[in-house]
C-alpha positions as CSV (number, residue, x, y, z in Angstrom):
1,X,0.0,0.0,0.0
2,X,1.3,3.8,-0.9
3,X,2.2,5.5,1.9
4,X,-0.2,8.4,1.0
5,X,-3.0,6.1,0.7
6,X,-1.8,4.4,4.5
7,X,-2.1,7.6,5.7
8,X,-5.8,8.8,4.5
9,X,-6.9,5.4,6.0
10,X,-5.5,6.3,9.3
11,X,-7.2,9.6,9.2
12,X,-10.6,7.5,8.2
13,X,-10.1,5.1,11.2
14,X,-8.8,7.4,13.9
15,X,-9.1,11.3,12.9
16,X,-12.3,12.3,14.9
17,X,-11.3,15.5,13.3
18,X,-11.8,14.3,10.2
19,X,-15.4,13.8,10.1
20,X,-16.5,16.8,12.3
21,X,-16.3,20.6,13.0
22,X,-16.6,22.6,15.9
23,X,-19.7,24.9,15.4
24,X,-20.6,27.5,17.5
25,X,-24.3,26.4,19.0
26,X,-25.7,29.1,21.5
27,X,-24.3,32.3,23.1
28,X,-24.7,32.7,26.5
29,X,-25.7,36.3,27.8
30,X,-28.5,36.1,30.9
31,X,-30.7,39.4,30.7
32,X,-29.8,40.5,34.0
33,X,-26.0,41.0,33.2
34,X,-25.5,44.4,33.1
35,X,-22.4,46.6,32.3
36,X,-19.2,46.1,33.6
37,X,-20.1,42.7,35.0
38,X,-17.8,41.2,33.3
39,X,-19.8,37.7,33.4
40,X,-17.9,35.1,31.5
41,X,-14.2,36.0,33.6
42,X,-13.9,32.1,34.5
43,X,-15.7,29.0,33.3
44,X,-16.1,25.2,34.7
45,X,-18.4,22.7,32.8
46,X,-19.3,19.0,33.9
47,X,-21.6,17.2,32.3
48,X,-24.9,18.8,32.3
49,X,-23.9,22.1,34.3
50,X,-22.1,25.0,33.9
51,X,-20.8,27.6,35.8
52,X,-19.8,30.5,35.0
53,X,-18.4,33.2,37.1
54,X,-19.1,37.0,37.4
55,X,-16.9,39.0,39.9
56,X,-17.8,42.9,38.8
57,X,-22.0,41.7,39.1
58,X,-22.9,45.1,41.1
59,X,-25.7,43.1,43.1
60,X,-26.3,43.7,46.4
61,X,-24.9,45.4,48.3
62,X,-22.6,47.1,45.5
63,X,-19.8,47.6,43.4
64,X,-17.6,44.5,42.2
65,X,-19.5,42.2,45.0
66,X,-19.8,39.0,42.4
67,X,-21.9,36.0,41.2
68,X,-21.5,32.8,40.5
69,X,-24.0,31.6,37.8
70,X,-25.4,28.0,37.2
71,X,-26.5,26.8,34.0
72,X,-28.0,23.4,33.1
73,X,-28.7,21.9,29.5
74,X,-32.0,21.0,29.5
75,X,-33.6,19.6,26.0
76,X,-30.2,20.7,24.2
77,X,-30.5,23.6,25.5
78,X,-28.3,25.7,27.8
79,X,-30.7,27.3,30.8
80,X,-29.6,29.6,33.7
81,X,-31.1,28.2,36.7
82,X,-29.5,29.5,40.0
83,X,-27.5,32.6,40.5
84,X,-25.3,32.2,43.8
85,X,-24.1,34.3,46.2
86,X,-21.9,34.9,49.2
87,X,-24.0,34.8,52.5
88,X,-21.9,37.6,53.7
89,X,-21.4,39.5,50.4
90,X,-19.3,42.8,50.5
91,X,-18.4,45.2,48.1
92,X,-15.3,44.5,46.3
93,X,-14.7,40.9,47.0
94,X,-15.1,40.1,43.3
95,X,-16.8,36.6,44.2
96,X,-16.5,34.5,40.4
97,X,-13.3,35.3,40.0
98,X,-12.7,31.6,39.9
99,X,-14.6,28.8,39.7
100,X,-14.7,25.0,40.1
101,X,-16.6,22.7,39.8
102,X,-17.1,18.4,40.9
103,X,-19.3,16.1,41.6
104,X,-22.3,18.1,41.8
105,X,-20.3,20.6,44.0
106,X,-18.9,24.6,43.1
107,X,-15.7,26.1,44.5
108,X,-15.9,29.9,44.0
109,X,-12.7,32.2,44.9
110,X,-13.8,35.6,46.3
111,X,-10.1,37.2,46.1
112,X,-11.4,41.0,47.7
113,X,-13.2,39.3,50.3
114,X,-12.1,41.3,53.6
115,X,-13.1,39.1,56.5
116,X,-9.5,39.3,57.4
117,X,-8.1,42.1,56.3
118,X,-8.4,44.1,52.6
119,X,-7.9,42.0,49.9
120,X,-7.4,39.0,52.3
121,X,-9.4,36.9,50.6
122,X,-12.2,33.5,50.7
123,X,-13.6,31.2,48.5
124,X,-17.0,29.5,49.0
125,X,-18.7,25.8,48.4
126,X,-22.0,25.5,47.3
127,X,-24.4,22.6,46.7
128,X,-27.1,21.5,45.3
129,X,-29.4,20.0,47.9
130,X,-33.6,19.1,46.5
131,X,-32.5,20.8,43.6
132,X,-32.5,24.1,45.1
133,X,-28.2,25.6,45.4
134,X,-26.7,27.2,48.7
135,X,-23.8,28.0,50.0
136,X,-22.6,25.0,52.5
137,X,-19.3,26.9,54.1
138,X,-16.8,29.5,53.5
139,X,-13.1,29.1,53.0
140,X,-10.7,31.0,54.5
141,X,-6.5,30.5,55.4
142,X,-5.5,30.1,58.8
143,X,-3.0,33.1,58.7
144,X,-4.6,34.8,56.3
145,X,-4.0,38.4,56.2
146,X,-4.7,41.4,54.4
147,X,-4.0,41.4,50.7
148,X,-3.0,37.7,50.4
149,X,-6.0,37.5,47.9
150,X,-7.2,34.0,49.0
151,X,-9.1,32.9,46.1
152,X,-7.2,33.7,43.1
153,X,-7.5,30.9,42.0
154,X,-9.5,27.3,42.5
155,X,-9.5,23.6,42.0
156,X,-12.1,21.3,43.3
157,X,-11.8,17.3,42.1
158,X,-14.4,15.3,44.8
159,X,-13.5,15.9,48.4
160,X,-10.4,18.2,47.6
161,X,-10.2,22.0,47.1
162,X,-7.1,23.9,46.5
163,X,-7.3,27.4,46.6
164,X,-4.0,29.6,45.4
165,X,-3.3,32.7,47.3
166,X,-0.8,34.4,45.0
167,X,-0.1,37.7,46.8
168,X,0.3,36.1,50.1
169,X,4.1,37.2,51.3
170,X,5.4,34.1,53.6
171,X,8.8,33.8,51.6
172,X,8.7,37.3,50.6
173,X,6.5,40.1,49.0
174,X,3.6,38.2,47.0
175,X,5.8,34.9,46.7
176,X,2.3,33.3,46.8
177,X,0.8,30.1,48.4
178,X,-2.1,27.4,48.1
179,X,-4.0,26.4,50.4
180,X,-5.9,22.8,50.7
181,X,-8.9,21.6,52.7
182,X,-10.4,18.0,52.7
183,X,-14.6,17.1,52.9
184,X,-14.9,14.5,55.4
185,X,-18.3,13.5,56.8
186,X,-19.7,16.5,54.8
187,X,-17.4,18.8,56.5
188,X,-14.7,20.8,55.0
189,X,-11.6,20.9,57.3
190,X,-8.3,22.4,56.6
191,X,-5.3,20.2,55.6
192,X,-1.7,21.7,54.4
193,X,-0.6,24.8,53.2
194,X,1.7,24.3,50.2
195,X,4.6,26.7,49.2
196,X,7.4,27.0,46.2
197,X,10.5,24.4,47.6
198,X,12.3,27.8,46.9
199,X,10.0,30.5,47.0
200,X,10.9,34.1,46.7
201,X,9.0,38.0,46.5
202,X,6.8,38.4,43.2
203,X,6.4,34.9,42.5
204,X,3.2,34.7,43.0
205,X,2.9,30.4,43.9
206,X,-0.8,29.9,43.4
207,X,-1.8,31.8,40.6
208,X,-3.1,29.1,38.9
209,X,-4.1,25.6,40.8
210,X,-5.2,22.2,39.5
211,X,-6.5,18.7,41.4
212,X,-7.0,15.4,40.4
213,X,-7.3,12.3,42.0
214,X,-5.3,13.0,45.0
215,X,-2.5,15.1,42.7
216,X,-2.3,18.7,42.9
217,X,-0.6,21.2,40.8
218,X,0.3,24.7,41.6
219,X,2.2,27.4,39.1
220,X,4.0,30.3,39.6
221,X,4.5,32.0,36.0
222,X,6.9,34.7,37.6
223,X,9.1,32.9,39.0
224,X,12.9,33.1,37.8
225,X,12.9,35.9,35.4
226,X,9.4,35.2,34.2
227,X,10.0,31.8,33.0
228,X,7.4,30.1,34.9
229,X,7.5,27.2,36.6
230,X,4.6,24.5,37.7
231,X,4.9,22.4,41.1
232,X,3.1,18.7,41.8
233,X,2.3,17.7,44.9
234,X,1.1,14.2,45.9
235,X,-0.6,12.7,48.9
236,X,2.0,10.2,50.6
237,X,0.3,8.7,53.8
238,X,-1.9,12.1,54.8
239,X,0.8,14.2,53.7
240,X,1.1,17.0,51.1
241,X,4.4,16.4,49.7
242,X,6.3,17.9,46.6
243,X,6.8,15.5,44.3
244,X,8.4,17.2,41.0
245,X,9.0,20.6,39.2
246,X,8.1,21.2,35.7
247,X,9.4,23.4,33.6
248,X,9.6,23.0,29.4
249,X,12.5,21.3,27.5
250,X,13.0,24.8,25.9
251,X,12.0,28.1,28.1
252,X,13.4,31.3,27.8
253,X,12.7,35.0,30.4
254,X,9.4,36.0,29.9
255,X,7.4,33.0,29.0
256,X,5.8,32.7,31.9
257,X,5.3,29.0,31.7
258,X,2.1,28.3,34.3
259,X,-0.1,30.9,33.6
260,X,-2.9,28.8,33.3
261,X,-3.3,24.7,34.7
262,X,-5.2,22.1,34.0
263,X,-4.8,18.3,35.0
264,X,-6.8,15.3,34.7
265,X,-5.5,11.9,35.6
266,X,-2.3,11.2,34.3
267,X,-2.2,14.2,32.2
268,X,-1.7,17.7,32.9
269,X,-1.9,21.2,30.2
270,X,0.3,24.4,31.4
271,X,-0.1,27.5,29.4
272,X,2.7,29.8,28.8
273,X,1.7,33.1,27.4
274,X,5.1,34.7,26.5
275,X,6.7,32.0,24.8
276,X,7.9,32.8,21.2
277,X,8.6,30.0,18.8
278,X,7.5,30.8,15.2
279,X,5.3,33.5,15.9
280,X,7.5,36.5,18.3
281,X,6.9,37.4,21.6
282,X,4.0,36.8,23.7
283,X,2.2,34.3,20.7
284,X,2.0,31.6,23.3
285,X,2.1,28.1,23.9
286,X,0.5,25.3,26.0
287,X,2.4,22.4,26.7
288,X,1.4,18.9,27.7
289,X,3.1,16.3,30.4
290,X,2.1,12.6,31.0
291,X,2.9,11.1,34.5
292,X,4.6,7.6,33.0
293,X,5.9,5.2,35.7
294,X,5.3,7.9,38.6
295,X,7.1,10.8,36.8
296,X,5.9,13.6,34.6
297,X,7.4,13.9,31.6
298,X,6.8,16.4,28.6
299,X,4.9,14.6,25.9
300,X,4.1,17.3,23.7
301,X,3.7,21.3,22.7
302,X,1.1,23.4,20.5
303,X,1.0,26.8,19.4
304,X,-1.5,29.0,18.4
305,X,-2.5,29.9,14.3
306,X,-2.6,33.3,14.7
307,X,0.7,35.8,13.5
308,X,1.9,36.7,17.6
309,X,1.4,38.9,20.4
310,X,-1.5,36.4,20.8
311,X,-1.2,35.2,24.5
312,X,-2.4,31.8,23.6
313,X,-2.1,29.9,26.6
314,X,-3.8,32.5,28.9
315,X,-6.6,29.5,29.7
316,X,-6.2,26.0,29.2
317,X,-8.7,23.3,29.3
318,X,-8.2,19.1,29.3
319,X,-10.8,16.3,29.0
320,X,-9.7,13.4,27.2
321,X,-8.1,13.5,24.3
322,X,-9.7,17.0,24.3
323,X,-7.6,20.3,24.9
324,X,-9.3,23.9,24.7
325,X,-6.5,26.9,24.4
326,X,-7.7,30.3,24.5
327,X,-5.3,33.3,22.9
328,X,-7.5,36.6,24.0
329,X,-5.2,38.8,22.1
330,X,-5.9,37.8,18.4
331,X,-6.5,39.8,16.1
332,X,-9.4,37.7,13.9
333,X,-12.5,40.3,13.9
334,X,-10.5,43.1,14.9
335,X,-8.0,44.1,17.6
336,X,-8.2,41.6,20.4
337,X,-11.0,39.8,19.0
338,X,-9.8,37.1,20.5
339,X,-9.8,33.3,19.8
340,X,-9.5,29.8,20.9
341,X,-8.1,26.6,19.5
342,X,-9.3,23.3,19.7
343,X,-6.4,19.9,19.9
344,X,-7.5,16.4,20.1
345,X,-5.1,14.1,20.4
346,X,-4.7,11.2,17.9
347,X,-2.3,8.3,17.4
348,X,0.1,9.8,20.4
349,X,-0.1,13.3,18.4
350,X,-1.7,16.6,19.6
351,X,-3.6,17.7,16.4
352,X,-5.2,21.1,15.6
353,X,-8.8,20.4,15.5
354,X,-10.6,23.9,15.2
355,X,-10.1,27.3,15.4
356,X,-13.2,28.8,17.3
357,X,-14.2,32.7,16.9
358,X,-17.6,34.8,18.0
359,X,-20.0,35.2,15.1
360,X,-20.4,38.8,16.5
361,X,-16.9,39.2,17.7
362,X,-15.2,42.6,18.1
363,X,-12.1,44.3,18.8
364,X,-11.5,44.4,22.6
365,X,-13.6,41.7,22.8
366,X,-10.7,39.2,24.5
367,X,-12.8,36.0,23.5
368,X,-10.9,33.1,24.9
369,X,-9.9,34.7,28.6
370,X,-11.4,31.4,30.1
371,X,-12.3,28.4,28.5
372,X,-13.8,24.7,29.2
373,X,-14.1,21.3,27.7
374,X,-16.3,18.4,28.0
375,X,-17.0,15.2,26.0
376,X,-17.5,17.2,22.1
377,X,-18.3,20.9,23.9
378,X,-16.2,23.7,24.2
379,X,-16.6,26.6,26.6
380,X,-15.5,30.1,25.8
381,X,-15.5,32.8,28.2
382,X,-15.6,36.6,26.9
383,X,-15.6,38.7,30.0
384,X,-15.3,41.9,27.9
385,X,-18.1,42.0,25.3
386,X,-20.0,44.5,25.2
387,X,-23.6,43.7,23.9
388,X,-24.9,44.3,27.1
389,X,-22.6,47.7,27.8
390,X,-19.0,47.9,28.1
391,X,-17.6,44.7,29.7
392,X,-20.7,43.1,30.7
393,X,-19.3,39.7,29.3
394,X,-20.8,36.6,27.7
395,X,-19.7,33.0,27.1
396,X,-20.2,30.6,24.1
397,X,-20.7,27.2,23.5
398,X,-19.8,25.6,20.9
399,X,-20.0,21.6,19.5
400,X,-18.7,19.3,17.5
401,X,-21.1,17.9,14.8
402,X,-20.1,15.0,12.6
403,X,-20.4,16.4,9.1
404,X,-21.9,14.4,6.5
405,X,-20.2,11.7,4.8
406,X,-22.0,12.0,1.5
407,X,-21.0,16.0,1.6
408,X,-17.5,15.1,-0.3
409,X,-16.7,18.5,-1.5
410,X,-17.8,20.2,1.9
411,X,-20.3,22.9,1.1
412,X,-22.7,21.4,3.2
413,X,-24.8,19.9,1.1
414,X,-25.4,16.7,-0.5
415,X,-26.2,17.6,-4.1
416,X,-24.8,16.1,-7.7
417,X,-21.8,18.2,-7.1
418,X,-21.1,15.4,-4.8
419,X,-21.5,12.7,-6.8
420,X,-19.3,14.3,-9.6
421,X,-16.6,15.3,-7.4
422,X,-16.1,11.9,-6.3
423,X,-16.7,9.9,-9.4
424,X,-13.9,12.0,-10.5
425,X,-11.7,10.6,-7.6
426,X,-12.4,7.4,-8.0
427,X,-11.6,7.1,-11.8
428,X,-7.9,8.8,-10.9
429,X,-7.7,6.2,-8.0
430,X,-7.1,9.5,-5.5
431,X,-7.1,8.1,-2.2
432,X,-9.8,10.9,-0.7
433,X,-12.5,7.7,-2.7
434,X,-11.5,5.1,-0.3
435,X,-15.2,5.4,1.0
436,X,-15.4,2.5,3.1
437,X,-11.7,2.8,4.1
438,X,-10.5,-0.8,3.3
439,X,-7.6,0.5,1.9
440,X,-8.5,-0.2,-1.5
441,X,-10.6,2.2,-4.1
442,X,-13.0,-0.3,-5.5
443,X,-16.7,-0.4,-7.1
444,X,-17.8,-1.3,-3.7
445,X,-16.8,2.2,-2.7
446,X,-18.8,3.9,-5.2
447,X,-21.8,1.8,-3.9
448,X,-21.3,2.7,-0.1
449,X,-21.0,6.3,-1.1
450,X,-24.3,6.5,-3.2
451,X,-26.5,5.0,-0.4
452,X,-24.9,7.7,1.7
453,X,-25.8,9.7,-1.2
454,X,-29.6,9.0,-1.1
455,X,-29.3,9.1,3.1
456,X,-28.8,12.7,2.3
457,X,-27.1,15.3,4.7
C-alpha cells in the first residue's frame, strides 16, 4: 500500500477530526447581566452544568460584590437556573473570580473578600441539595492576612479544594501560596498549606491551581525571570508532599510557563503566554506532560494559528483526548478579537482540530480569557463583550457535529456536485474515494457512497 494512501486510512479510522467541526451552537448572555459585570471572567463545565463566574455583578450590596452563575442543558439547551451568592457578600470581593466545579459541587474564589483584612481573601462551596443551590461553608487560610488574595484561583476534584493565594508574602513580598482543605463526613476541614521548595517575592505560587485524584498542581509563571514554573504535589500517607517541578525542554525569560493549569488523571496542560517560537513574543504556547511510571514527563507542545502577540495559553482546558486553548489577544475580527483553539489528540499526536471565533466578535472583545471542555463541547468565556454595555461579558458554547459523509466537497450539502466530485476521484484512483476505508478504491466504494448519497445530509 502507498504511503499516502496508508495515511488517508489512518485519518478514516482514527481522525475524529476528520469527520467533524466545531460549530458555535448558542451564546450565553442572561438578561440581567448588566455593564461592567464582566460575566464570562472564568468557566467550569461537567456534564450537564455549567458555571460561570461574574466578579464585577454590582448586586447587592454594590460595586464589584460578584456572582457565580449555574447553568444546566435542559432539551439541548443551555438554561440559567440559580445565581449564587456569598451569605456575607461585601463590596469588592469580586466573588467568580474563579470557579470549580465536581461532583455536583462549586468552589468559587472571592479574592477581595475582607473578613481578614483588605484584599485577604475567601472562596465558598456551594451545593445542590432538592435541587435548590446554597452555600454550604466558606473558606478561609489560617493566617490569612490582608491582601493575600485568598481565592485567586480554585480547583475542586471530589472531596479536595485547593485554593492559590498568590499575593500572600510568607517567603517574601507576593511569593504566593495554596491552600488545601479535605470534605470528610460533609465537612470541609483544613489540611496543608503548600509553598514553592524555593519561594521568593513576586512569585506569585498559586496563581493558577489544578486537582486530580489526590494530585495537585500549583504554578508560579513569575518565578525566575518570568519563566514560569509549575509544582506537583502528591498525597503520601496524609501528607502533602512535593513530588516534581516542571518546567519546558525549551523556556526562555518571559514565558511565563504556568499561567494557566489544567490536569486530569495522568495528564496535565500548562499555558505559557510569552513564549515565542515561530510567531514572536508573547504568541503563546500550551504544553502537555504525562505522569509515565510515577514521573511527569513532557509529551508534547502546540501553538496557536494566529501571527503573535496572541497570549495563547492565557486559559487552558483538558478532558480526554480534548484540549481547549484560549489566545484573547488575536486579532481575527479586529484588535483583540480574540480566539480559541481546539487539539485532540490522535495516534500519540496533539492535532489542531478547530479554530473557534464569536459570530459577533469585536475588537476588545478578548474572547478566549477562560475556557472549558467536556466530552465534544467547548466553553468560551468573553468577560469583555460589550452587547450588554461595556464589559458586561458573555460565554459561548460551541459543538462538534459529525459532518456528512456523502458532503465530499464540503459545502454542506449533498447535491450532484457530490457525486461528480467523487466519481472523479475514484476514476484517478485518488485516495480521498477510499469510502469505506478498506484501503482499496474499488466499485464497492462507489456503492457505499451512493447509499450515503440518497441518506442525504
Amino acid at each position: 500500500m502507498r504511503r499516502d494512501k496508508l495515511s488517508v486510512l489512518v485519518s478514516v479510522l482514527i481522525l475524529p477530526t476528520a469527520s467533524a467541526q466545531w460549530t458555535e451552537t448558542s451564546k450565553l448572555l442572561p438578561a440581567d447581566v448588566r455593564e461592567a459585570d464582566e460575566f464570562g471572567a472564568s468557566l467550569s463545565l461537567e456534564g450537564a452544568l455549567l458555571v460561570i463566574g461574574a466578579p464585577h455583578d454590582n448586586t447587592s450590596p454594590g460595586d464589584n460584590t460578584g456572582t457565580v452563575r449555574v447553568f444546566e442543558r435542559l432539551g439541548g439547551a443551555w438554561s440559567q437556573i440559580a445565581i449564587l451568592t456569598a451569605s456575607d457578600a461585601e463590596r469588592h470581593a469580586y466573588l467568580g473570580g474563579s470557579v470549580s466545579m465536581s461532583g455536583g459541587s462549586i468552589l468559587a474564589g472571592a479574592e477581595g473578600d475582607a473578613q481578614l483584612g483588605v484584599d485577604a481573601g475567601a472562596a465558598y462551596i456551594f451545593e445542590r441539595v432538592d435541587g435548590a443551590w446554597s452555600q454550604v461553608t466558606k473558606l478561609t487560610a489560617p493566617d490569612g492576612a490582608e491582601g493575600d488574595r485568598f481565592g485567586t484561583s480554585v480547583a475542586l476534584d471530589g472531596d479536595i479544594a485547593v485554593v492559590g493565594a498568590e499575593a500572600d508574602d510568607d517567603l517574601g513580598d507576593e511569593s504566593g501560596s495554596a491552600h488545601v482543605f479535605v470534605r470528610s463526613g460533609g465537612v470541609w476541614s483544613y489540611a496543608a498549606k503548600l509553598t514553592a521548595p524555593a519561594g521568593a517575592s513576586l512569585d506569585r505560587f498559586g496563581h493558577a491551581v489544578a486537582a486530580s485524584g489526590g494530585t495537585i498542581v500549583v504554578s508560579t509563571p513569575w518565578v525566575d525571570h518570568l519563566t514560569g514554573a509549575a509544582y506537583v504535589f502528591e498525597n503520601q500517607a496524609g501528607q502533602w508532599t512535593h513530588a516534581a517541578t516542571l518546567v519546558p525542554s525549551v523556556h526562555a525569560f518571559g514565558d511565563r510557563f504556568g499561567f494557566d493549569v489544567a490536569i486530569e488523571g495522568d495528564r496535565m496542560a500548562i499555558g505559557a503566554i510569552g513564549a515565542r517560537y515561530h510567531h514572536g513574543s508573547e504568541s503563546g504556547a500550551a504544553y502537555i506532560f504525562e505522569r509515565v511510571g510515577g514521573v511527569w514527563l513532557e509529551a508534547g507542545r502546540v501553538v496557536g494559528s494566529g501571527p503573535g502577540g496572541d497570549s495563547f495559553g492565557v486559559a487552558v482546558a483538558l478532558r480526554g483526548p480534548l484540549l481547549v486553548v484560549g489566545a484573547p489577544m488575536t486579532d481575527y475580527l479586529g484588535a483583540a478579537s480574540g480566539s480559541a483553539e481546539v487539539f485532540a489528540l490522535i495516534d500519540d499526536e496533539w492535532t489542531h482540530a478547530g479554530l473557534l471565533t464569536a459570530h459577533d466578535g469585536a475588537e476588545h472583545d478578548e474572547f478566549g480569557g477562560a475556557v472549558a471542555a467536556g466530552e465534544g463541547v467547548a466553553m468560551v468565556g468573553v468577560r469583555y463583550d460589550d452587547d450588554h454595555g461595556n464589559r458586561s461579558g458573555s460565554a459561548y458554547v460551541f459543538e462538534s457535529i459529525e459532518l456528512c459523509s456523502a458532503d465530499f466537497n464540503g459545502d454542506g450539502r449533498a447535491d450532484t456536485r457530490d457525486v461528480v466530485a467523487f466519481l472523479s476521484a475514484w476514476v484517478a484512483q485518488d485516495p480521498s474515494a477510499d469510502f469505506d476505508g478498506n484501503g482499496r478504491i474499488t466499485t464497492r466504494d462507489v456503492t457505499e457512497f451512493l447509499n450515503a448519497w440518497v441518506l442525504g445530509c
